[in-house]
N, CA and C atoms as a LAMMPS dump frame, in Angstrom:
ITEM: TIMESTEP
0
ITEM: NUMBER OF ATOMS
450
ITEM: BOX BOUNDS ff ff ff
-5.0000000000000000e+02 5.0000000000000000e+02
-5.0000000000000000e+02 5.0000000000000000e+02
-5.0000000000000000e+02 5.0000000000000000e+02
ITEM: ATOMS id mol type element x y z
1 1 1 N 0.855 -1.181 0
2 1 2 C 0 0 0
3 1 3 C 0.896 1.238 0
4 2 1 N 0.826 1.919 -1.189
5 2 2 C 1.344 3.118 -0.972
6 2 3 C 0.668 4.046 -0.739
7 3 1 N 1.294 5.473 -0.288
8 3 2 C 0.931 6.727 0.608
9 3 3 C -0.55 7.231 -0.305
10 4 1 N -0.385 6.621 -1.444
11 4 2 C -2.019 7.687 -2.347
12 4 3 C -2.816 6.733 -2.334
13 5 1 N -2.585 5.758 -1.711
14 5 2 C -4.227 4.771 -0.987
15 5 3 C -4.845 5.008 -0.15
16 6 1 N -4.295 5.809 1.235
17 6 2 C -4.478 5.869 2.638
18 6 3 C -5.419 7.188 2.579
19 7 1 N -6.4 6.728 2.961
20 7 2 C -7.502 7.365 3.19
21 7 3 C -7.523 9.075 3.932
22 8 1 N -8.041 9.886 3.376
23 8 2 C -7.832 11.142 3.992
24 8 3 C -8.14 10.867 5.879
25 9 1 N -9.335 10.187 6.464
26 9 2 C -9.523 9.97 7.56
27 9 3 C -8.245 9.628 8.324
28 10 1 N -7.384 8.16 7.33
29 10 2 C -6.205 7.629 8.326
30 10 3 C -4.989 8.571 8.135
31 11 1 N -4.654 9.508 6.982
32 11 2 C -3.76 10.625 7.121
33 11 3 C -4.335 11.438 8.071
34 12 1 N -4.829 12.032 8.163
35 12 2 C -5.525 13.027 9.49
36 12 3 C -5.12 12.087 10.937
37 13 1 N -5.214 10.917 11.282
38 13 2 C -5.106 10.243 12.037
39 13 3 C -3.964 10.238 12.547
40 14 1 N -3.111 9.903 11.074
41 14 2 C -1.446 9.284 11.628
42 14 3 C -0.437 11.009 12.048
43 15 1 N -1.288 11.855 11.121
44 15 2 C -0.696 12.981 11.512
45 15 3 C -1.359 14.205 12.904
46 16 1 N -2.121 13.462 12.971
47 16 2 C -2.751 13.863 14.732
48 16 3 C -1.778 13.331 15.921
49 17 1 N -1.617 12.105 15.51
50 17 2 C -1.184 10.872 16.555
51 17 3 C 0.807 12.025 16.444
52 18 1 N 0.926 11.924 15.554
53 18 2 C 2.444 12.88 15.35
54 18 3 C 2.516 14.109 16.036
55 19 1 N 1.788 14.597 15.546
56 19 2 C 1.584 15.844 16.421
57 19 3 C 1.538 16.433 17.359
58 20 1 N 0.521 15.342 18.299
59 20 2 C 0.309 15.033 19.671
60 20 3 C 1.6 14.743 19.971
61 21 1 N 2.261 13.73 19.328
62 21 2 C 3.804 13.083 19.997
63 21 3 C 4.418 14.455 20.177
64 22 1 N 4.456 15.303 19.23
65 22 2 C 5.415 16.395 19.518
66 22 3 C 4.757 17.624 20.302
67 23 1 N 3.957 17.433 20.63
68 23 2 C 3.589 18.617 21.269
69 23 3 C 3.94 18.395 22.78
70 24 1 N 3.735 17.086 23.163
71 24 2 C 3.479 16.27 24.363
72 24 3 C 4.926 16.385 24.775
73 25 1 N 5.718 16.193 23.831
74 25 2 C 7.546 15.859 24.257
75 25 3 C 7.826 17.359 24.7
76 26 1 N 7.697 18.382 23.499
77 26 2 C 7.765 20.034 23.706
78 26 3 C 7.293 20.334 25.406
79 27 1 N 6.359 19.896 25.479
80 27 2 C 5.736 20.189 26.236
81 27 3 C 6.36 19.568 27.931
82 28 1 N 6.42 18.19 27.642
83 28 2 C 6.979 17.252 28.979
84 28 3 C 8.636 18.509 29.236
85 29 1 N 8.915 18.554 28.506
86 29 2 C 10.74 19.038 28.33
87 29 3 C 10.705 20.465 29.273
88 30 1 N 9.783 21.692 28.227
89 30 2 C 9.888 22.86 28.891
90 30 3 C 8.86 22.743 30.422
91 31 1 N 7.927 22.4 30.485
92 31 2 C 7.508 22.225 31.916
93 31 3 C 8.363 21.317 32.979
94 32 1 N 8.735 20.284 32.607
95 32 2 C 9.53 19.847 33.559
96 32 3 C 10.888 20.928 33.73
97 33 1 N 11.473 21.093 32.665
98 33 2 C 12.792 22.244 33.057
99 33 3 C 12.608 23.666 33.886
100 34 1 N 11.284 23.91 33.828
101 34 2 C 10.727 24.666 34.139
102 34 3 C 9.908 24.378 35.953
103 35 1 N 9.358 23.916 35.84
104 35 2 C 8.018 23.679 37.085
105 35 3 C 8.66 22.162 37.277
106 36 1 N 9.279 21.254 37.182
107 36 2 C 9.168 20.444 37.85
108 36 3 C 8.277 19.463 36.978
109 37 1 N 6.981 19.585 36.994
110 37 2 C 5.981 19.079 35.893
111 37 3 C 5.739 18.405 34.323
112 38 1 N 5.128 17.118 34.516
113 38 2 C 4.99 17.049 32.715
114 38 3 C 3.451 17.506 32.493
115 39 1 N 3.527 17.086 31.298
116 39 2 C 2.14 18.325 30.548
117 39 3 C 1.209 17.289 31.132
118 40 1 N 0.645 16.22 30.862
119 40 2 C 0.052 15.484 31.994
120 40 3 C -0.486 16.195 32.924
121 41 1 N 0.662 16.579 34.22
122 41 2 C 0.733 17.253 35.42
123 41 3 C -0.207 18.224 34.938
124 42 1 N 0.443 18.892 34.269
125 42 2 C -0.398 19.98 34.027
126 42 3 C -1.642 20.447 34.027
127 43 1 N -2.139 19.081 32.731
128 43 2 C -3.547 19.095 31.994
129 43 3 C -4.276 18.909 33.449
130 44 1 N -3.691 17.681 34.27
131 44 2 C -4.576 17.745 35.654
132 44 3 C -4.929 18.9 36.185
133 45 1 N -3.944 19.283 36.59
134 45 2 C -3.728 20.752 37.564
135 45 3 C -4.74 21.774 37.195
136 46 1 N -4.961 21.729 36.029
137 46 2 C -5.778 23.017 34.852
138 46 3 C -7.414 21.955 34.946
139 47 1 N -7.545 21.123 34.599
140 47 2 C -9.146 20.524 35.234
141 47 3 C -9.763 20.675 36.319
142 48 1 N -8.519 20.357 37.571
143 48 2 C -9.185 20.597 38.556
144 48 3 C -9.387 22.317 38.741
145 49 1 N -8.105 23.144 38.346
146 49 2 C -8.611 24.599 38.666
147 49 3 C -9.752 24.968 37.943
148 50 1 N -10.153 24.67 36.602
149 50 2 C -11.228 24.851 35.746
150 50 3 C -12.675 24.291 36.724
151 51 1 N -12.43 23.22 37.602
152 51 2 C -13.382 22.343 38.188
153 51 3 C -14.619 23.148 39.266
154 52 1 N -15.693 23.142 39.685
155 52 2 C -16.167 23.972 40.537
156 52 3 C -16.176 23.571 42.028
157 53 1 N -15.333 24.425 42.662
158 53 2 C -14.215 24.31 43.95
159 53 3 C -13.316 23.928 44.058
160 54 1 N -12.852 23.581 42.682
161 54 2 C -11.362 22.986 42.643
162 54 3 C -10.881 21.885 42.467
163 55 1 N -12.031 20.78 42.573
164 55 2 C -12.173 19.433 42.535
165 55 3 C -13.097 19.005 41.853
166 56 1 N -12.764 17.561 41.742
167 56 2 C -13.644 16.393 40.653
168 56 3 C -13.147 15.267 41.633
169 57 1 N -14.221 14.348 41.174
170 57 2 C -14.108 12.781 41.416
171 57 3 C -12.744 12.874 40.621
172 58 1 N -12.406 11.499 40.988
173 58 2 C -11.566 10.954 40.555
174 58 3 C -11.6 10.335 39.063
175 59 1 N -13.02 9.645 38.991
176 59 2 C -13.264 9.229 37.838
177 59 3 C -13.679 10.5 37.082
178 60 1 N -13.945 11.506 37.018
179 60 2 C -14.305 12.838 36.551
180 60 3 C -12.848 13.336 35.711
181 61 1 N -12.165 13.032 36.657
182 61 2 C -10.355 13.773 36.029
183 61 3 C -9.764 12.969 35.276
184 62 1 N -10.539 11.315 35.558
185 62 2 C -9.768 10.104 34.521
186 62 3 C -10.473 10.487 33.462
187 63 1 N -11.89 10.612 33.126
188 63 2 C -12.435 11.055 31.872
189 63 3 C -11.528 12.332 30.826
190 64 1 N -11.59 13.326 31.807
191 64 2 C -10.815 14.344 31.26
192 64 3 C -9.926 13.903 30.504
193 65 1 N -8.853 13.428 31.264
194 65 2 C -7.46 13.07 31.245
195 65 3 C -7.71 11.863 30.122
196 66 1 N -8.505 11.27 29.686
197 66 2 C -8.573 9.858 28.992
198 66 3 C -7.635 8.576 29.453
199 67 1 N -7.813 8.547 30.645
200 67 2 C -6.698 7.446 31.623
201 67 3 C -7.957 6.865 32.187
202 68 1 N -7.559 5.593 32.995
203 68 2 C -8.109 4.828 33.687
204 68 3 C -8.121 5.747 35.169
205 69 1 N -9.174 5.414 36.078
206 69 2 C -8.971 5.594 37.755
207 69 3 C -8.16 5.486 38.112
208 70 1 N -7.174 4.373 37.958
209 70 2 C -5.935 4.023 38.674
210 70 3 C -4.807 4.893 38.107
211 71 1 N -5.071 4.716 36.957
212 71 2 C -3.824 5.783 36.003
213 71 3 C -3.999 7.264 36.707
214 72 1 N -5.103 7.787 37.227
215 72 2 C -5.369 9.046 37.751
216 72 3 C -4.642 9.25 39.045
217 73 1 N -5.144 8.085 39.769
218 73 2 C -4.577 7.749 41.156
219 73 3 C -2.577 8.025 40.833
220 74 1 N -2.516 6.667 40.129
221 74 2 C -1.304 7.117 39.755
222 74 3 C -0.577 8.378 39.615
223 75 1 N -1.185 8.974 39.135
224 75 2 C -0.619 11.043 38.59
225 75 3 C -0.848 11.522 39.642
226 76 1 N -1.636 11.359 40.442
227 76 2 C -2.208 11.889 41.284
228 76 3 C -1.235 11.913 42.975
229 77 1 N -0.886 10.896 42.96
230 77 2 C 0.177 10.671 44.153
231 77 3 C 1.282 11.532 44.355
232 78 1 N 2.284 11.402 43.624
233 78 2 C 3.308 12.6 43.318
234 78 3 C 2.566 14.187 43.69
235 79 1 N 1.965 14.339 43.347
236 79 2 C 1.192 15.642 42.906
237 79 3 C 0.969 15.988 44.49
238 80 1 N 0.228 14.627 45.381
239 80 2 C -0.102 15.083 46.727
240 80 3 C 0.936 15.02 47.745
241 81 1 N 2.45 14.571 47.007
242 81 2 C 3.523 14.343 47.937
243 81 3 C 3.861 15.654 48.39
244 82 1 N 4.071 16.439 47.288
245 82 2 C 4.692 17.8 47.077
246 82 3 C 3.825 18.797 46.63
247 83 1 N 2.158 18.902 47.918
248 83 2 C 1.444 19.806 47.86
249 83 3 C 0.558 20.172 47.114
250 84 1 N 0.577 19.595 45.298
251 84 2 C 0.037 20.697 44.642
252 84 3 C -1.514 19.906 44.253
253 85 1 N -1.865 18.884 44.924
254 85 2 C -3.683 18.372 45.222
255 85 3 C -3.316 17.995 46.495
256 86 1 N -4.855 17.44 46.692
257 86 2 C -5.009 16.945 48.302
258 86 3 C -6.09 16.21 47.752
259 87 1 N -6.353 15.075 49.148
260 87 2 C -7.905 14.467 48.648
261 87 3 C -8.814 15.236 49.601
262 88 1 N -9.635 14.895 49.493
263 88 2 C -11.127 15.713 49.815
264 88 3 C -11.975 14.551 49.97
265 89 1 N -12.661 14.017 50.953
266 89 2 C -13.92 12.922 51.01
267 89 3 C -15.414 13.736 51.292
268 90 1 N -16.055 13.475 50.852
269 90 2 C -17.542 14.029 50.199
270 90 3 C -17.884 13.583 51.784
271 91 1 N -18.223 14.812 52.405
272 91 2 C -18.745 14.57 54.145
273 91 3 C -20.377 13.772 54.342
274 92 1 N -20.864 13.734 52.7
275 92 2 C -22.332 13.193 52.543
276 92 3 C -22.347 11.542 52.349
277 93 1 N -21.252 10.894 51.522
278 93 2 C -20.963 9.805 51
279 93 3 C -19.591 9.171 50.952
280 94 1 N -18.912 8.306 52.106
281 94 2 C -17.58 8.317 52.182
282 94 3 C -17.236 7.748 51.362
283 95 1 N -17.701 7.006 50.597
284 95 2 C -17.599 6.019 49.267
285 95 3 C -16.899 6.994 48.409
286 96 1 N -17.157 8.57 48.043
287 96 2 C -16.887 9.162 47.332
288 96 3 C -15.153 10.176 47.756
289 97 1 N -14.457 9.992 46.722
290 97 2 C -13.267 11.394 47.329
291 97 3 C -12.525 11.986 45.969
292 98 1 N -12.531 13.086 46.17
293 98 2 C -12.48 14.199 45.215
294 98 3 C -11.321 14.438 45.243
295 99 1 N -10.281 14.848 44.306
296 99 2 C -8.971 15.259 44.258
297 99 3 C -9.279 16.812 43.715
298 100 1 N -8.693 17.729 44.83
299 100 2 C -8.418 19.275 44.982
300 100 3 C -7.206 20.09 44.216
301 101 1 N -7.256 21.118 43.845
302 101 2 C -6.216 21.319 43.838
303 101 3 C -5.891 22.366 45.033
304 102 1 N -4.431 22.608 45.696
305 102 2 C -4.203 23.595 46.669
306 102 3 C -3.864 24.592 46.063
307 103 1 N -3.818 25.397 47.008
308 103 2 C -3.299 27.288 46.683
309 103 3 C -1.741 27.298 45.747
310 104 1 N -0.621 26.143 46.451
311 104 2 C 0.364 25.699 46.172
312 104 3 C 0.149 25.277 44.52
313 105 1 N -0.755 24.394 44.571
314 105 2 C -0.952 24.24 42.567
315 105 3 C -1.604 25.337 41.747
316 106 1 N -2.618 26.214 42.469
317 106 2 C -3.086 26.926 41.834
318 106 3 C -1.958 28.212 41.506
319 107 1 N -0.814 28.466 42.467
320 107 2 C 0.411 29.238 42.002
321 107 3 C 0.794 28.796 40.935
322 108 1 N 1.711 27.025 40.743
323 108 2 C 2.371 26.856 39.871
324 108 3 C 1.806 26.601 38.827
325 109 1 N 0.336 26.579 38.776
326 109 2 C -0.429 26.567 37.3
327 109 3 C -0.794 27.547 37.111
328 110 1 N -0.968 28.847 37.715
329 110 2 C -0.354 29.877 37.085
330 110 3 C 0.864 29.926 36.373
331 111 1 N 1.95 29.932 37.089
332 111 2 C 3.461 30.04 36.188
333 111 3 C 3.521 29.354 34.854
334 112 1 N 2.679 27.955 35.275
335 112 2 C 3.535 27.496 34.291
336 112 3 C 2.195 27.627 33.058
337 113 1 N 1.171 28.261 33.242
338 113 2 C -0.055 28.588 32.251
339 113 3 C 1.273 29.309 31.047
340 114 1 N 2.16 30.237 31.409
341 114 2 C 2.641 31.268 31.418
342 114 3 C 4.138 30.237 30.045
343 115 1 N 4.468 29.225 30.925
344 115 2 C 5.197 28.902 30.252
345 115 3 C 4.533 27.92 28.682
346 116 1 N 3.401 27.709 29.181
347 116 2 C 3.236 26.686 28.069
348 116 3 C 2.035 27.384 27.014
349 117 1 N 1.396 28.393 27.424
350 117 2 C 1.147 29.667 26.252
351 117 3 C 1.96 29.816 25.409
352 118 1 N 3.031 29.885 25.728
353 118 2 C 4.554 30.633 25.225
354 118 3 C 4.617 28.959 24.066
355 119 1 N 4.975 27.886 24.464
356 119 2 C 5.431 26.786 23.657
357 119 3 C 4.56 26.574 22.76
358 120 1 N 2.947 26.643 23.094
359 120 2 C 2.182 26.785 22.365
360 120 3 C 2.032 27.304 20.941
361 121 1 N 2.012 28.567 21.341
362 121 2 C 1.979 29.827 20.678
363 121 3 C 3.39 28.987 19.418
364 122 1 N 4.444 28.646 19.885
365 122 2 C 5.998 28.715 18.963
366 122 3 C 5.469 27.042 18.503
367 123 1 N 4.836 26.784 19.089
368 123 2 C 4.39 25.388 18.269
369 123 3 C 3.568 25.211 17.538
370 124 1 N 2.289 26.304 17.314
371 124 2 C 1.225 26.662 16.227
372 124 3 C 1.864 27.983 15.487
373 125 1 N 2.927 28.196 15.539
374 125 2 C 2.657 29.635 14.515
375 125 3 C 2.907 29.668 13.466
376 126 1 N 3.368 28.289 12.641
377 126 2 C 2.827 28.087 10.896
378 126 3 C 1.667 28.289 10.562
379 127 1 N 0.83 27.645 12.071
380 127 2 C -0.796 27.484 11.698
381 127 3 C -1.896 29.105 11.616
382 128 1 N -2.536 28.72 10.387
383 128 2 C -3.335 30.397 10.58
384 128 3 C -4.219 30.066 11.935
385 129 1 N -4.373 31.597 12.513
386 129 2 C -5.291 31.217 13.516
387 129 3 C -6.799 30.989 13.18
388 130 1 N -7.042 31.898 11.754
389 130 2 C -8.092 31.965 11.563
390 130 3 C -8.613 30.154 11.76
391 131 1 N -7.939 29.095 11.822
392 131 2 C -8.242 27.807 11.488
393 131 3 C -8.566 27.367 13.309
394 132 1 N -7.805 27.636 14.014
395 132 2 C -7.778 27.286 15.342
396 132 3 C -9.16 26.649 16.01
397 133 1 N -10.559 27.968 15.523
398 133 2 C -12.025 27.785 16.089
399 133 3 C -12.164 25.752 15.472
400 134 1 N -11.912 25.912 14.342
401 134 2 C -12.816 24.282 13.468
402 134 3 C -11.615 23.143 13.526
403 135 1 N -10.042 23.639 13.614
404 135 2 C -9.245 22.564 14.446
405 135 3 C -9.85 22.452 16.043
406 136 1 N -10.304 22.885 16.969
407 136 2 C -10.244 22.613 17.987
408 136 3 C -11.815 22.06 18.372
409 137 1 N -12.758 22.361 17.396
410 137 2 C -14.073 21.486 17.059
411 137 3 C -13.858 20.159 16.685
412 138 1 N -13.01 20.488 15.725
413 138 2 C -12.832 18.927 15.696
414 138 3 C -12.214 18.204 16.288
415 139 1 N -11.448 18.878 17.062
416 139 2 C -10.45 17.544 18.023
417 139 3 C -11.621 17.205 19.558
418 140 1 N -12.21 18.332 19.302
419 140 2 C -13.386 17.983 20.421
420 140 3 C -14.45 16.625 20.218
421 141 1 N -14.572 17.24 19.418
422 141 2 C -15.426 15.831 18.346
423 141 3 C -14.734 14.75 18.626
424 142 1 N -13.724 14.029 17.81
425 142 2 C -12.374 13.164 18.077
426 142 3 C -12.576 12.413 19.9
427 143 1 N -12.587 13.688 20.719
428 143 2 C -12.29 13.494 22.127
429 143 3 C -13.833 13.475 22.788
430 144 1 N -14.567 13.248 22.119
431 144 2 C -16.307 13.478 22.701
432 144 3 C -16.346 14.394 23.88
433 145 1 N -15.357 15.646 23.778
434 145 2 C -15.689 16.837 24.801
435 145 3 C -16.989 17.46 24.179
436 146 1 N -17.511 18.262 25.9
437 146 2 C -18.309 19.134 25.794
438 146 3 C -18.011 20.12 26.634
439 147 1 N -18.827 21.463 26.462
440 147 2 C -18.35 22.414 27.7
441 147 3 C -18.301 21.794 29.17
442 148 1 N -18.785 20.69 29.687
443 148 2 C -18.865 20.37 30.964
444 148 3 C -17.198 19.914 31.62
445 149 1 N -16.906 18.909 29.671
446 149 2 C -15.243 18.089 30.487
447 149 3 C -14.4 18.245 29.624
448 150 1 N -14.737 19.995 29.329
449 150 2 C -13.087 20.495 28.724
450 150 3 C -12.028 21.178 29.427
């Protein structure tokens, strides 16, 4: 099979899946050199501050995040070693516990909002912006977001 068989859907695909790789590496490199943090870290850190009070279930942030519970748990540990969540148990239902973020994360996701605007920005600026609104529809689409778990 050569390259003028492959379906416009699976080019869009293989060059999403690329993309992502490089944005993700850009991204792991200057936040960690930076904050300590990979973009991961991040994307958490920025759900829960986006979140209303600061927190989500657990399974709420695995959705986000497109990880399993445990994979959340996982990210999630580090994060509460060195301050920047806490857990939270629902005082109505102990069954339930919410991962927070603290004052401590809500600083460094500030900073590092700051740093990864910046990588952003130097990592789209071939791209017109005018395109940005119907690229980011469609990756929503792709990711079955809605305003509730973006």
């Amino acid at each position: 099979m050569n390259e003028s068989t492959i379906s416009p859907s699976l080019e869009f695909t293989l060059r999403l899946a690329r993309a992502q790789a490089t944005l993700v590496r850009r991204l792991d490199q200057v936040l960690g050199g930076y904050h300590g943090i990979s973009f991961s870290d991040f994307m958490l850190l920025h759900y829960l501050n986006r979140a209303p009070g600061g927190r989500l279930r657990r399974v709420d942030l695995a959705e986000r995040q497109g990880l399993t519970a445990s994979g959340v748990t996982r990210t999630l540990l580090p994060l509460e070693k060195i301050g920047l969540v806490e857990r939270q148990q629902d005082p109505r239902d102990a069954r339930v516990a919410y991962a927070a973020i603290t004052d401590t994360g809500r600083e460094l996701l500030l900073n590092a909002t700051t740093v990864a605007e910046q990588i952003s920005k130097d990592l789209l600026r071939s791209c017109p912006p005018s395109q940005f609104d119907d690229l980011s529809s469609a990756l929503a689409l792709i990711a079955g977001m809605n305003a509730t778990n973006s």
